[in-house]
C-alpha positions as a Markdown table, in Angstrom:
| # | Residue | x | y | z |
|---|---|---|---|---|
| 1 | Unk | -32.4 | -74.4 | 45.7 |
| 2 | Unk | -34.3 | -70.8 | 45.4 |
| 3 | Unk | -34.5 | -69.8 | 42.0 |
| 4 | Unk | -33.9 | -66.5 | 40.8 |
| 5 | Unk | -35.8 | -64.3 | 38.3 |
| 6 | Unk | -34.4 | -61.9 | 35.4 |
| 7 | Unk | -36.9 | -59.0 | 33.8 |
| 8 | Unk | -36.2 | -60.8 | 30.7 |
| 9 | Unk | -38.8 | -63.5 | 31.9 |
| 10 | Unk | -42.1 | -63.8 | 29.8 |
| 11 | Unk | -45.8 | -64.9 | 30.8 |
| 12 | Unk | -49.1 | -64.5 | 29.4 |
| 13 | Unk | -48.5 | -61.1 | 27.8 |
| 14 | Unk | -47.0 | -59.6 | 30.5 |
| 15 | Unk | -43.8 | -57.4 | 31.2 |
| 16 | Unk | -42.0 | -59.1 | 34.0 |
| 17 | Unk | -40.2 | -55.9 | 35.6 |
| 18 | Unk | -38.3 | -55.8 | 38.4 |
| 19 | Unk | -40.1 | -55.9 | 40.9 |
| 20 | Unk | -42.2 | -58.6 | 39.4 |
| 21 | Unk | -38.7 | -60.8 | 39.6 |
| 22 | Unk | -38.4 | -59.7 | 43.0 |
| 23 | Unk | -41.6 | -61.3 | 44.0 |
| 24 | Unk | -41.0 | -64.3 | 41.5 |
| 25 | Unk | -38.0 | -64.8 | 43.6 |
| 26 | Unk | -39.9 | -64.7 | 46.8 |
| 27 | Unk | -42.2 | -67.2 | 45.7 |
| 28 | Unk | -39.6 | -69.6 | 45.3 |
| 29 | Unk | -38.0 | -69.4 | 48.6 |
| 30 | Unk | -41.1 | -70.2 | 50.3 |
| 31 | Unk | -41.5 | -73.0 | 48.2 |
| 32 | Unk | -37.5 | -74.4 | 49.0 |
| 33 | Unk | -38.4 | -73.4 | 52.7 |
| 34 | Unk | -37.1 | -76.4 | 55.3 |
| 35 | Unk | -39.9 | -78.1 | 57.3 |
| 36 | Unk | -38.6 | -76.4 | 60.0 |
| 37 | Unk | -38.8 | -72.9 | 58.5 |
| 38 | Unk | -41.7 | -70.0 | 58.7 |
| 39 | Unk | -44.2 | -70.1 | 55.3 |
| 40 | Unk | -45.4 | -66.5 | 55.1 |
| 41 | Unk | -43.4 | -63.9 | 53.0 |
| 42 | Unk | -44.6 | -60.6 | 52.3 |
| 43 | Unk | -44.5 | -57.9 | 49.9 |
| 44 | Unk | -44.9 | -54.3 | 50.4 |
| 45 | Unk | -44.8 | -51.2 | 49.1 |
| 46 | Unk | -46.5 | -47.4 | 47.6 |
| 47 | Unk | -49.6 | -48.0 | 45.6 |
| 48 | Unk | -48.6 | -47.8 | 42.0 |
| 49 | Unk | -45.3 | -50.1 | 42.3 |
| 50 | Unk | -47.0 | -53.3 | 40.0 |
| 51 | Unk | -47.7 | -55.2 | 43.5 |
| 52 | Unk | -51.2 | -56.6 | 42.2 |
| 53 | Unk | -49.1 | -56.6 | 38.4 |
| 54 | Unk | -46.6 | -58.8 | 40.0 |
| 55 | Unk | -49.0 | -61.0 | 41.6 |
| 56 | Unk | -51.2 | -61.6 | 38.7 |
| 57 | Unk | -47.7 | -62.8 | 36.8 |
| 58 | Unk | -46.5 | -64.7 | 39.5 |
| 59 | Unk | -49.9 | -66.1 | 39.6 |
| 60 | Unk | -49.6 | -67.4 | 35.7 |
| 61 | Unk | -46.4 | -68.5 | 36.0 |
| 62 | Unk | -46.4 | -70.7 | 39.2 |
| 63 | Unk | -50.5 | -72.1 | 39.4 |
| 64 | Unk | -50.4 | -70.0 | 42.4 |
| 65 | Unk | -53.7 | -69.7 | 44.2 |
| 66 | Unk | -54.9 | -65.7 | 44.2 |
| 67 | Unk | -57.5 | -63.6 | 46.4 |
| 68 | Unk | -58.2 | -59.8 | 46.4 |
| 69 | Unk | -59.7 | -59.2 | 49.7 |
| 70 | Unk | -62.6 | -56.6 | 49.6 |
| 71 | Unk | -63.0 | -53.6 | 51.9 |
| 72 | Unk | -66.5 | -55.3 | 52.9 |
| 73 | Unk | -64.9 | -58.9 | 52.9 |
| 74 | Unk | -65.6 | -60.4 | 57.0 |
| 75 | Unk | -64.4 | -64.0 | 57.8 |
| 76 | Unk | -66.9 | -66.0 | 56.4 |
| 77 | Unk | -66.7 | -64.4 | 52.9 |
| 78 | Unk | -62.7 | -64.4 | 52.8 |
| 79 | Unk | -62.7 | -68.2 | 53.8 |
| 80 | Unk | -65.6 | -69.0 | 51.1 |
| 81 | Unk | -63.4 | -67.3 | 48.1 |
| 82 | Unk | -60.6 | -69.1 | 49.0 |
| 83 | Unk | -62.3 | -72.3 | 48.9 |
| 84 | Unk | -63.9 | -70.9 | 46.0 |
| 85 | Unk | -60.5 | -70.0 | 44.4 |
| 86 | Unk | -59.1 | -73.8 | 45.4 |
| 87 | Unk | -62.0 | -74.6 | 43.3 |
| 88 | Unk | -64.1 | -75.9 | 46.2 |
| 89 | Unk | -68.0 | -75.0 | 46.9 |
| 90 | Unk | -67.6 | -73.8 | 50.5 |
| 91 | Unk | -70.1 | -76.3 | 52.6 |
| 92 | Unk | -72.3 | -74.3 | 55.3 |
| 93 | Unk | -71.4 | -74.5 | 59.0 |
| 94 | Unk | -69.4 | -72.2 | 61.1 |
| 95 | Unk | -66.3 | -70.1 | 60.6 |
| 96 | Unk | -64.4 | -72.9 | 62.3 |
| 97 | Unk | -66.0 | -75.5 | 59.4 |
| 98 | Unk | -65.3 | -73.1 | 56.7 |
| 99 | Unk | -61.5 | -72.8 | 58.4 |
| 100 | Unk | -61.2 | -76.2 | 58.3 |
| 101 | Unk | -62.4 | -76.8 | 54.7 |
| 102 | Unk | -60.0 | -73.7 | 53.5 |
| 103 | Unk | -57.2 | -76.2 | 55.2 |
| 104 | Unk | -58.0 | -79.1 | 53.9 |
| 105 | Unk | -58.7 | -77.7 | 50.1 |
| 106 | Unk | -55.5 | -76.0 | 50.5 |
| 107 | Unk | -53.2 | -78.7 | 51.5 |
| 108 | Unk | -54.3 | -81.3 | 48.8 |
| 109 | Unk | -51.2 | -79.2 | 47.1 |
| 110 | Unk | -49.5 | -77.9 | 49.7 |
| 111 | Unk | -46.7 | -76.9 | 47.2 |
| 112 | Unk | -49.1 | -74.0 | 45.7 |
| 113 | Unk | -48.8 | -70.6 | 46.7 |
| 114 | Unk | -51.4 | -68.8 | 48.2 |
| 115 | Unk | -51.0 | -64.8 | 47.0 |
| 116 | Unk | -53.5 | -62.9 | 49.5 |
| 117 | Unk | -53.5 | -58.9 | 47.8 |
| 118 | Unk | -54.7 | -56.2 | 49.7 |
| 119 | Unk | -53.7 | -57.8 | 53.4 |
| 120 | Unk | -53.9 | -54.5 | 55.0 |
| 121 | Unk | -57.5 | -54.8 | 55.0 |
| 122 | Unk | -57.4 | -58.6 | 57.2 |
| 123 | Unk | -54.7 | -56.6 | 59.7 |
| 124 | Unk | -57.3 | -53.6 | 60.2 |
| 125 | Unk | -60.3 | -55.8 | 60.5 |
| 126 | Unk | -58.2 | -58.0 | 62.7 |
| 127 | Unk | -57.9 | -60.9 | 60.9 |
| 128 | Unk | -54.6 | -62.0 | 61.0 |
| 129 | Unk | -54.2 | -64.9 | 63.1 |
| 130 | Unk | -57.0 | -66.5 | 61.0 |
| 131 | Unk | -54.2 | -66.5 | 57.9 |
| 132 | Unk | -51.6 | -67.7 | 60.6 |
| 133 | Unk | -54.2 | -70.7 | 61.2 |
| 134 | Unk | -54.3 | -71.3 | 57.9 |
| 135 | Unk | -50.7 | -71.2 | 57.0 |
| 136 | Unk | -49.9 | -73.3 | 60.0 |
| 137 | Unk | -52.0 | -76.1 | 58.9 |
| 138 | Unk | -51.9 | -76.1 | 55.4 |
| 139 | Unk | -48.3 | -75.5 | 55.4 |
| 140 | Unk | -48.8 | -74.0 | 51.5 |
| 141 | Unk | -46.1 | -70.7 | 51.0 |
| 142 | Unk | -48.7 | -67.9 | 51.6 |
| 143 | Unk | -47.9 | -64.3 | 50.2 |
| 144 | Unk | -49.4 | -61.4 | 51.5 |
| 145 | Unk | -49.2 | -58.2 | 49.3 |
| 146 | Unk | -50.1 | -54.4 | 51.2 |
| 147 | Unk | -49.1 | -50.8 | 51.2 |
| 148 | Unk | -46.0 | -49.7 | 52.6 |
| 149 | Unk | -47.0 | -50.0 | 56.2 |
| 150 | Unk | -48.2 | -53.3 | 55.9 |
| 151 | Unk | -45.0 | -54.8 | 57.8 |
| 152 | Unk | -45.9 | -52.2 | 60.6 |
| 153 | Unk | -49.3 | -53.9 | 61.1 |
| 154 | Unk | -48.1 | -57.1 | 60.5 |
| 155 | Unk | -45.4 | -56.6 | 64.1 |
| 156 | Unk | -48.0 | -55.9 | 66.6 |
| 157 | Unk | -49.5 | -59.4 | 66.1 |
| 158 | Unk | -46.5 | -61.1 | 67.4 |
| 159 | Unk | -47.5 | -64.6 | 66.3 |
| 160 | Unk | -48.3 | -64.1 | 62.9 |
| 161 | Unk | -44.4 | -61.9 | 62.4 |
| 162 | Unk | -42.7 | -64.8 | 63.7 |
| 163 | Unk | -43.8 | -66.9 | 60.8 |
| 164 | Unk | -42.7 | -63.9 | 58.0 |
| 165 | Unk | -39.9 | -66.0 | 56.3 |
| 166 | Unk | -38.6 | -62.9 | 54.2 |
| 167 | Unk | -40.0 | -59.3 | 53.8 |
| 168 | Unk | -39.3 | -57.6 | 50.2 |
| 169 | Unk | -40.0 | -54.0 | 49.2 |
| 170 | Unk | -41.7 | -53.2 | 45.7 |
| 171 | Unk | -39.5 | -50.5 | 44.2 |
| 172 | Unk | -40.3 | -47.5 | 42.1 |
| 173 | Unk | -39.1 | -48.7 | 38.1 |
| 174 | Unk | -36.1 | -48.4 | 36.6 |
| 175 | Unk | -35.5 | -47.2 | 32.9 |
| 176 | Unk | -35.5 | -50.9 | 31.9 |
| 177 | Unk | -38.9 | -51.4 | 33.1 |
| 178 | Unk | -40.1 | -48.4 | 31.8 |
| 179 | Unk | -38.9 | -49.7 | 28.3 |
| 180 | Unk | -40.1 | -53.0 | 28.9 |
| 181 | Unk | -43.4 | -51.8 | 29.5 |
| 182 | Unk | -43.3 | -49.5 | 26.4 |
| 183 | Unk | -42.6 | -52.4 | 24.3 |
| 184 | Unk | -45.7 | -54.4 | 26.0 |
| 185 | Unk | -48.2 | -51.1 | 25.4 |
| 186 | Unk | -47.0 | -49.4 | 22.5 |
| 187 | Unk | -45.2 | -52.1 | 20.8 |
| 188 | Unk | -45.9 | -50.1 | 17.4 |
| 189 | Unk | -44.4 | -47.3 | 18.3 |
| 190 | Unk | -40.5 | -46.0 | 18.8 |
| 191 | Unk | -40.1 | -44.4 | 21.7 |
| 192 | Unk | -36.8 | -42.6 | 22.0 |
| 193 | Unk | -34.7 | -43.0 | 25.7 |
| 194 | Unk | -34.5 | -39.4 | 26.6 |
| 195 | Unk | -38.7 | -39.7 | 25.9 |
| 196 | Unk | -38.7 | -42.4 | 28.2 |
| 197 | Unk | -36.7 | -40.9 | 31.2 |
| 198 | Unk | -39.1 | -38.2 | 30.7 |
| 199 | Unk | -41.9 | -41.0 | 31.2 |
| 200 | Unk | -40.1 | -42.2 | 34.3 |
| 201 | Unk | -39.7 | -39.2 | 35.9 |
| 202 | Unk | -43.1 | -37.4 | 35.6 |
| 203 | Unk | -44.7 | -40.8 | 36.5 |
| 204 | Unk | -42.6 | -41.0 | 39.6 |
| 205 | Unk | -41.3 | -44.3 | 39.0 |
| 206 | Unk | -44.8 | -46.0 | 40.1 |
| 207 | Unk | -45.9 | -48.3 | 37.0 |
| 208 | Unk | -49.6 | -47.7 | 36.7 |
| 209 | Unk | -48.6 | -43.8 | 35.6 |
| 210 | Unk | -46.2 | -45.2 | 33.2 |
| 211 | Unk | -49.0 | -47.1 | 31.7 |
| 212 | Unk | -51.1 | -44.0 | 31.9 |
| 213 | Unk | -48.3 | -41.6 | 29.9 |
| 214 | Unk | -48.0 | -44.4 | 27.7 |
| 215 | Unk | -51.4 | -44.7 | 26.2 |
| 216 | Unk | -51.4 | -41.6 | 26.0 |
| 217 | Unk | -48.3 | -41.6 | 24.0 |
| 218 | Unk | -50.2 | -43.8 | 21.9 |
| 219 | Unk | -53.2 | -41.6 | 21.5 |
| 220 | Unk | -50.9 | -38.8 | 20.5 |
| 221 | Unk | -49.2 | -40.7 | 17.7 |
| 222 | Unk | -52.5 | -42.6 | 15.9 |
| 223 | Unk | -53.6 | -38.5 | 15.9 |
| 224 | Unk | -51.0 | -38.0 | 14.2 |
| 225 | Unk | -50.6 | -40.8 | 12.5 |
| 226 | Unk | -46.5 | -41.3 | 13.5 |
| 227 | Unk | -45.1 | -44.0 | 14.5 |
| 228 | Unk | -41.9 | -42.6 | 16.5 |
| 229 | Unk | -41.9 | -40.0 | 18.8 |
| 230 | Unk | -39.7 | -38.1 | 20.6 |
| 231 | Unk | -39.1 | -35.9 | 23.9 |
| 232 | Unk | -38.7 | -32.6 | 21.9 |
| 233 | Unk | -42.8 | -33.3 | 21.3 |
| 234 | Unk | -44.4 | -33.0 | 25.1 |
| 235 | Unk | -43.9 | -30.0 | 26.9 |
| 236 | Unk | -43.4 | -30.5 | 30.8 |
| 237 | Unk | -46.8 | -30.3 | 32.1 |
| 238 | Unk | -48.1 | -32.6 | 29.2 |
| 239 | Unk | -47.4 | -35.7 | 30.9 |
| 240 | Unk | -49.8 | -37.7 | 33.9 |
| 241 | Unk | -48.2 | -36.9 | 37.2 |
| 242 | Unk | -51.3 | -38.2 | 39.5 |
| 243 | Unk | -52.0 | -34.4 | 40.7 |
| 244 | Unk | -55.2 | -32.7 | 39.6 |
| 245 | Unk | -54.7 | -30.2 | 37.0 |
| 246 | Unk | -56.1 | -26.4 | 37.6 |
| 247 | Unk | -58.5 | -24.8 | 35.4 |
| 248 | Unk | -57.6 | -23.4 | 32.7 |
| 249 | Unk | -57.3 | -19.3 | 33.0 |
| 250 | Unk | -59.5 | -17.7 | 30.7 |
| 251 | Unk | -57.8 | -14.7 | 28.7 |
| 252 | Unk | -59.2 | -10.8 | 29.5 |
| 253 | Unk | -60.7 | -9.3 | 26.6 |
């Protein structure tokens, strides 16, 4: 039976949003998959959203299996830190060898997930049906993590889309997560709600600008040496938005 994941969830010191339930959730539905059923679910979605977050959770929670894949990465070095990540020393020979060792390695527990961040990169350097080969043999749930358009590239390689089991968004946070990540940052500090709306919306809803506002929230209050703060305090353009600032005007004399 799929199991489902609440933001309440805990692991390793980190804030288990939404979206990090979402792909909690995900994980396990590969995992309950039928024999008869595809093994590949992805997860897409804006840089920002706690995709590689989510990942790195999932990651502590499950024993899951976890590779970053380089913008230099060809085959031969994706296949060796896989092997290297099943903790395997990748044996020389050709990419078919190393293929067959990653397939072997990976199905001596062919109930761990392997989380594959970044697969935008294998779809523009063309490397997708070598992760269907994989999958297919292996038979481990693999989940590949991209940018919005990642299901996009995913389609025009027919036989890799017909063995996506689910697709799930990343969303931008919610209030909840923005609290929830308050408490994991600043857990010394009060934050008032209206404060962190304020957070929320001048960080777009994208979780690595929360963080951003949030230390320096922090900063703010060990300079002044408070321990609660309030949205009266920050004027508009005080807060991290992602766009470059201006220079400052200098006064006439």
């Amino acid at each position: 039976m799929t199991q489902s994941f609440t933001p309440e969830t805990r692991s390793g010191g980190l804030a288990a949003l939404k979206n990090v339930a979402r792909f909690l959730t995900l994980v396990e539905l590969l995992r309950a998959r039928g024999p008869h059923l595809p093994g590949i679910g992805v997860f897409h979605g804006y840089s920002g959203y706690g995709k590689t977050y989510s990942a790195i959770y999932a990651q502590n929670v499950t024993g899951a299996l976890r590779v970053e894949v380089g913008d230099s990465w060809t085959r031969k070095k994706f296949l060796e830190n896989i092997l290297k990540e099943a903790g395997h020393e990748p044996r020389r020979g050709s990419i078919a060898d190393l293929t067959e060792q990653a397939i072997l390695a990976l199905g001596d527990d062919f109930d761990r997930p392997l989380i594959i961040d970044e697969a935008d990169k294998l779809a523009d350097k063309n490397m997708l049906e070598l992760i269907r080969e994989i999958q297919e043999h292996s038979q481990v749930p693999m989940l590949l993590i991209g940018e919005e358009l990642l299901p996009q590239k995913l389609q025009k390689v027919e036989r890799v889309h017909n063995r996506v089991l689910e697709w799930v968004p990343a969303e931008k946070c919610d209030l909840d997560d923005a609290r929830a990540l308050g408490h994991l940052f600043c857990p010394e500090l009060t934050l008032d709600d209206d404060l962190m709306a304020q957070v929320l919306e001048k960080s777009g809803g994208r979780a690595r600008r929360i963080v951003v506002n949030l230390n320096k929230l922090k900063e703010t209050a060990r300079n002044e040496r408070a321990d609660h703060l309030t949205s009266e305090r920050f004027s508009e353009d005080w807060f991290y938005t992602g766009d470059p600032r201006g220079r400052v005007k200098e006064r006439a004399a």
